[in-house]
C-alpha positions in Angstrom: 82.2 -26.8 6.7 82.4 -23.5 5.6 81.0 -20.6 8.1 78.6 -19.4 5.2 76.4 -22.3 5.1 75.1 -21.4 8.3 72.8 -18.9 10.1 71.7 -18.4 13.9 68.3 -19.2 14.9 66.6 -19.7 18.2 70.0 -19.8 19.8 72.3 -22.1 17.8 73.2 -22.3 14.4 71.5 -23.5 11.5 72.2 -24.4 7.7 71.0 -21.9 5.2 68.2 -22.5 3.3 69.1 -23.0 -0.7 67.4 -24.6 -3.5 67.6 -28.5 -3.7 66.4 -30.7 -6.5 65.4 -34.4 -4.6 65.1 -36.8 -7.2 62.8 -40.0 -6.3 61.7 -38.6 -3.1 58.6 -39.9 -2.5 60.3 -43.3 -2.4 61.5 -44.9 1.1 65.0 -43.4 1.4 63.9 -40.2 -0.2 61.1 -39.3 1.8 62.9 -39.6 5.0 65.7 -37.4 3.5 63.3 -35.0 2.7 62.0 -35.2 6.2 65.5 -35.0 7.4 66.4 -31.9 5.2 63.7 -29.8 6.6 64.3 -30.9 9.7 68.1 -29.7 9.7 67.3 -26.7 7.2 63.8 -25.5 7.3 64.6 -22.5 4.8 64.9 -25.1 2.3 63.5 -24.8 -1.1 63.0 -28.5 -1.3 61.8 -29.8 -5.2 60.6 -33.3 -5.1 60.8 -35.0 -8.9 59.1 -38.5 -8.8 57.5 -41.0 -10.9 55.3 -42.3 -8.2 55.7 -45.7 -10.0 54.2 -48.6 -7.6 57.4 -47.6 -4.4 56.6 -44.1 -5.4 54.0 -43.2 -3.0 52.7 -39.7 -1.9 51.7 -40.7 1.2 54.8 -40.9 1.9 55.2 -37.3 2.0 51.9 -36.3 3.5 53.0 -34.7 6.5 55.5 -32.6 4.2 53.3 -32.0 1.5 52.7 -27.7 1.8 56.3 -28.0 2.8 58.2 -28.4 0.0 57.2 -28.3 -4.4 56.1 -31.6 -5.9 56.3 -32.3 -9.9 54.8 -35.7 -11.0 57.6 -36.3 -13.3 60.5 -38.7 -15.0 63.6 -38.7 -15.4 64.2 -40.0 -18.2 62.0 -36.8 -19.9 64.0 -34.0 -20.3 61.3 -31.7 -20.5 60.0 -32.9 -16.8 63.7 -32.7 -15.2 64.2 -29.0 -17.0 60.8 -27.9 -15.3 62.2 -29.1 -12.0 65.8 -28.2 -11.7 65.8 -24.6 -12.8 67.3 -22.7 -9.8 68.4 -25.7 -8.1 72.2 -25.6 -6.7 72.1 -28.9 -5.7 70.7 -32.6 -6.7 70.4 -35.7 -4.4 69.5 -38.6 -7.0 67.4 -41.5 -5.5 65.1 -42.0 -8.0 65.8 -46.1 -9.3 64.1 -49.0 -9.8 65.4 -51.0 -7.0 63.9 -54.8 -6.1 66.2 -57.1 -7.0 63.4 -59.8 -7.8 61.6 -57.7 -10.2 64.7 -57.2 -12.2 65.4 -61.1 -12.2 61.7 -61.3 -14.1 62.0 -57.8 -16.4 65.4 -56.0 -15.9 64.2 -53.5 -18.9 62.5 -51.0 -16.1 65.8 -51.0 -14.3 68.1 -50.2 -17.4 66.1 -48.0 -18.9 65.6 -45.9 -15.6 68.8 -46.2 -13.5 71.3 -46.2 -16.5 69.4 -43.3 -19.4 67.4 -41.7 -16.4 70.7 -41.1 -14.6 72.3 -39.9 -17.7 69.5 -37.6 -18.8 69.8 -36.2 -15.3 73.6 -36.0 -15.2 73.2 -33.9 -18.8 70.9 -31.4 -17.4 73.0 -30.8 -13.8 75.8 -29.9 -16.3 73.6 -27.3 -18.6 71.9 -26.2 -15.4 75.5 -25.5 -13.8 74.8 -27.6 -10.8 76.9 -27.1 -7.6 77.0 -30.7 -6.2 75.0 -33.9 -7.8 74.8 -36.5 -5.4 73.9 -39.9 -6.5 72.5 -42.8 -4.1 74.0 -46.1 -5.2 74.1 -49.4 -3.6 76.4 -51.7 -1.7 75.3 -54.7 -4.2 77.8 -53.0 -6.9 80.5 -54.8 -5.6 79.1 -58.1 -5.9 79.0 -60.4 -2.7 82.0 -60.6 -0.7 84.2 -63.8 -0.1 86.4 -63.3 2.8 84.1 -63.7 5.5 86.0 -61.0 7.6 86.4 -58.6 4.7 85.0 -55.8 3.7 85.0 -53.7 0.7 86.2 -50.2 0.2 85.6 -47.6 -2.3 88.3 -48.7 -4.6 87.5 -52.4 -5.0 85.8 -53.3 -8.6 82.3 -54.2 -9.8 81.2 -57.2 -9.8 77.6 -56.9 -9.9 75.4 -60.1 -10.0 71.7 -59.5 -10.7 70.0 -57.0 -13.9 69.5 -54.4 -10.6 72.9 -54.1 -9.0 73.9 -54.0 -12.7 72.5 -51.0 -13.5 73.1 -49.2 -10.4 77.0 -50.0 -11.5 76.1 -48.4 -15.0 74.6 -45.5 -13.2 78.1 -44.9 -10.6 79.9 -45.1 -13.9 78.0 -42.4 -15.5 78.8 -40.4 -12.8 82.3 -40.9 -13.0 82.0 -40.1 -16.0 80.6 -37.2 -16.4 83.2 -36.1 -13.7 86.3 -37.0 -15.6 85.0 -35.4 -19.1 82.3 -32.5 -18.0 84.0 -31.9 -14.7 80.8 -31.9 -13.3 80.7 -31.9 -9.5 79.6 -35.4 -8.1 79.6 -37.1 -5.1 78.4 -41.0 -4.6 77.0 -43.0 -1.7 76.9 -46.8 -1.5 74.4 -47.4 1.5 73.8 -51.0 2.9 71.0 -52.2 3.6 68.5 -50.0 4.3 65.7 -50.6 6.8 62.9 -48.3 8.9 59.5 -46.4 8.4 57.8 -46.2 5.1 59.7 -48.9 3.4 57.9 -50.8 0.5 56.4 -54.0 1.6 58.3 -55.9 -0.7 61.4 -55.4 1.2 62.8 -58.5 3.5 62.2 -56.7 7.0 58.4 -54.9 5.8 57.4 -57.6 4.0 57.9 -59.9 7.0 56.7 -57.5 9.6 53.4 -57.0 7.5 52.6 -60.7 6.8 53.2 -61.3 10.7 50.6 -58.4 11.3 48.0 -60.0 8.9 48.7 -63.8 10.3 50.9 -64.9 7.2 53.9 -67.0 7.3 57.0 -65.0 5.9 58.8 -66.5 2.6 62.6 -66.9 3.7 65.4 -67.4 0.9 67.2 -70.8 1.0 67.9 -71.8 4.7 68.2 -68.3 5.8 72.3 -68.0 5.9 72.8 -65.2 3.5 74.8 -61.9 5.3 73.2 -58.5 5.1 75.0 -55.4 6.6 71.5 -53.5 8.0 71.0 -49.7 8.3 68.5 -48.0 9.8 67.1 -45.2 7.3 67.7 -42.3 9.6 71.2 -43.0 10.0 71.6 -42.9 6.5 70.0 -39.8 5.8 72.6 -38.0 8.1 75.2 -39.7 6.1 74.2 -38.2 2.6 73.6 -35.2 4.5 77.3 -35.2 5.9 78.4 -35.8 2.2 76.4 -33.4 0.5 78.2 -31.2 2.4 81.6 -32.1 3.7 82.7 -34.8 0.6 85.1 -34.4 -1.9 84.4 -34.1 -5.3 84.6 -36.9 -7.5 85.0 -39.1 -4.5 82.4 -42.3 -3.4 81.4 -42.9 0.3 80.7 -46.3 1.5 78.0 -46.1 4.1 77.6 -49.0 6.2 75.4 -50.0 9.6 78.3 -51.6 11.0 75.6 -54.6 11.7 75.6 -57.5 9.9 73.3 -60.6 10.6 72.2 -63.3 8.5 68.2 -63.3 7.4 67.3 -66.1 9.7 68.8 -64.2 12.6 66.7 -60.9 11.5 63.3 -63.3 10.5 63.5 -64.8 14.6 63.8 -60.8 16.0 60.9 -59.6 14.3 59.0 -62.7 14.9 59.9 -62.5 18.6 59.0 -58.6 18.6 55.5 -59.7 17.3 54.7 -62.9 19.9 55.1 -65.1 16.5 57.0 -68.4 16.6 59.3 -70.2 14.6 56.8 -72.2 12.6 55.6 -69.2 10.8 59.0 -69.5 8.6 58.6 -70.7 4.8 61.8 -71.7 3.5 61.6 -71.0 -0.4 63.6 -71.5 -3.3 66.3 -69.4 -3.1 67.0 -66.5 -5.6 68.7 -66.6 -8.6 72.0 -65.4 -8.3 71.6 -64.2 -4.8 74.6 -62.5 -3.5 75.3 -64.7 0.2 77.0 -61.6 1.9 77.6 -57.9 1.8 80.1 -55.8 3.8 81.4 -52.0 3.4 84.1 -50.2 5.2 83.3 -46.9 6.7 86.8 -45.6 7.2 86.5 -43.2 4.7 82.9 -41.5 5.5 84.2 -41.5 9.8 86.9 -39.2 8.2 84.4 -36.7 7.3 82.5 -36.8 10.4 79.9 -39.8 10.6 79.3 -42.9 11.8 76.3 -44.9 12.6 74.2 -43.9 15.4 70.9 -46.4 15.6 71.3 -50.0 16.8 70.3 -52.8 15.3 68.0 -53.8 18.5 66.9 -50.1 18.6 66.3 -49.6 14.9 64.0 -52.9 14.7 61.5 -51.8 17.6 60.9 -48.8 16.0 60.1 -50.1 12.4 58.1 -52.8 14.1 56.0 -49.8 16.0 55.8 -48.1 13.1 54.2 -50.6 10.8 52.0 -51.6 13.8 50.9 -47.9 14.0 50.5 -47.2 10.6 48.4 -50.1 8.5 46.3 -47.5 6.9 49.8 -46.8 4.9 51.0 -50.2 4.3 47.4 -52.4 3.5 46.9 -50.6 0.2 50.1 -51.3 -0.7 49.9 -54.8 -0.4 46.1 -55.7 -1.5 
């Protein structure tokens, strides 16, 4: 990383403060990114653009709030994304619709946001002349993965299988896009599953953790088998953080927990973590078109310095505490 990006304070150094345009940041993965960006670079000028659609939630940034500049916006309006990303050198895209099972019932929101949102975006970084756009995929572009000890890299094809990890695709093409013809500067991350504080109960690990809390049995998909490669959020943020900084242009980063486990394994820890037993399971239909495993490679993102930190058994506890800690956050999200 180049010497300029830093500064010396109290000690040790520091990454200068610049300008940053956080798209979708008062959603789960944005919020702690925020949280990690002023953490890591308190001279920040950190703009937060959000919908605050029903996973938008200010709360979310309450602790950050006189921190940073909020504007209630969309982006998919022009005139709201040109109010927010005037002096920005930089853009970190979460905003998406992104529950799979709402797109199965009304995919519109999701194509209408992730594929014109991201390309309304993409045409103002290029008339705003911005330095780096970062844009937060998904590993469910790829499509679930056959060999049960493979995993995919960067360079395998789309094969998405649901309205949601459709559009994400749309949206990493875009990008590529917009690349190849504007040579606009881009970067893209394809997290795994992502799980830890301030996650919308309508998430697999929330959603069970919450129902627990309030004496409800927890809906599990099918008989429990499908394969999920789990994250916790705070390792991820220091992986877009490593990229935003140290990737290539024009080049995707696969960013995986290195930790996968199959739903029922994940239902019994966070049943065990809250005294619960086994007979609070609900086997349900399974979803349509539900992908039965995930699985990145993170040779390429080690070779630029990360790797994930936060174990699977260490990660849990500490989403678990969490919602215990904090129902004032999570009850009137969930009625």
């Amino acid at each position: 990383m180049a010497k300029g990006l830093f500064q010396e304070r109290n000690g040790g150094l520091v990454m200068k403060g610049e300008k940053i345009l956080i798209t979708g940041g008062a959603g789960f993965i944005g919020s702690n990114f925020v949280r990690k960006m002023l953490k890591k670079q308190p001279d920040s000028q950190i703009i937060v653009l959000d919908a605050l659609t029903y996973a938008g939630n200010k709360n979310n940034l309450k602790d950050l709030i006189d921190k940073i500049t909020f504007v209630h916006g969309d982006i998919r309006n022009r005139k709201d994304v040109e109010k927010s990303i005037k002096g920005c050198s930089k853009i970190v895209h979460f905003a998406a619709e992104t529950h799979v099972d709402r797109s199965i019932s009304d995919p519109t929101p999701f194509l209408s946001t992730n594929i014109l949102g991201t390309g309304v975006l993409l045409d103002m970084a290029r008339k705003h002349n911005i330095e780096k756009f970062l844009h937060i995929s998904t590993d469910e572009v790829y499509g679930s993965i056959k060999n049960k000890n493979g995993k995919f890299t960067e360079e395998d094809i789309f094969r998405p299988n649901n309205p949601y990890s459709v559009s994400k695709a749309s949206g990493d093409l875009l990008v590529r896009a917009f690349h190849k013809t504007y040579d606009l500067p881009v970067v893209i991350v394809r997290p795994s599953n992502n799980y830890g504080p301030y996650q919308h109960p309508e998430k697999l690990i929330p959603l069970f953790i919450t129902n627990l809390l309030k004496g409800k049995k927890v809906p599990l998909y099918g008989d429990g088998s499908n394969v999920r490669d789990w994250l916790f959020v705070e390792d991820c943020c220091e992986a877009i953080l490593t990229v935003l900084y140290k990737g290539k242009t024009g080049e995707a980063y696969n960013i995986s927990g290195e930790c996968e486990k199959i739903n029922l394994e994940v239902t019994k820890i966070i049943l065990k973590l809250l005294s619960k037993f086994e007979d609070m399971i609900e086997f349900v239909e399974d979803r349509k078109g539900h992908d039965f495993r995930y699985a990145l490679s993170n040779d390429k993102i080690r070779k630029i310095g990360w790797s994930p930190k936060i174990l699977f058994d260490k990660g849990i506890r500490k989403t678990v505490d969490w919602y215990k800690k904090n129902s004032w956050w999570w009850k009137p999200l969930i009625g």
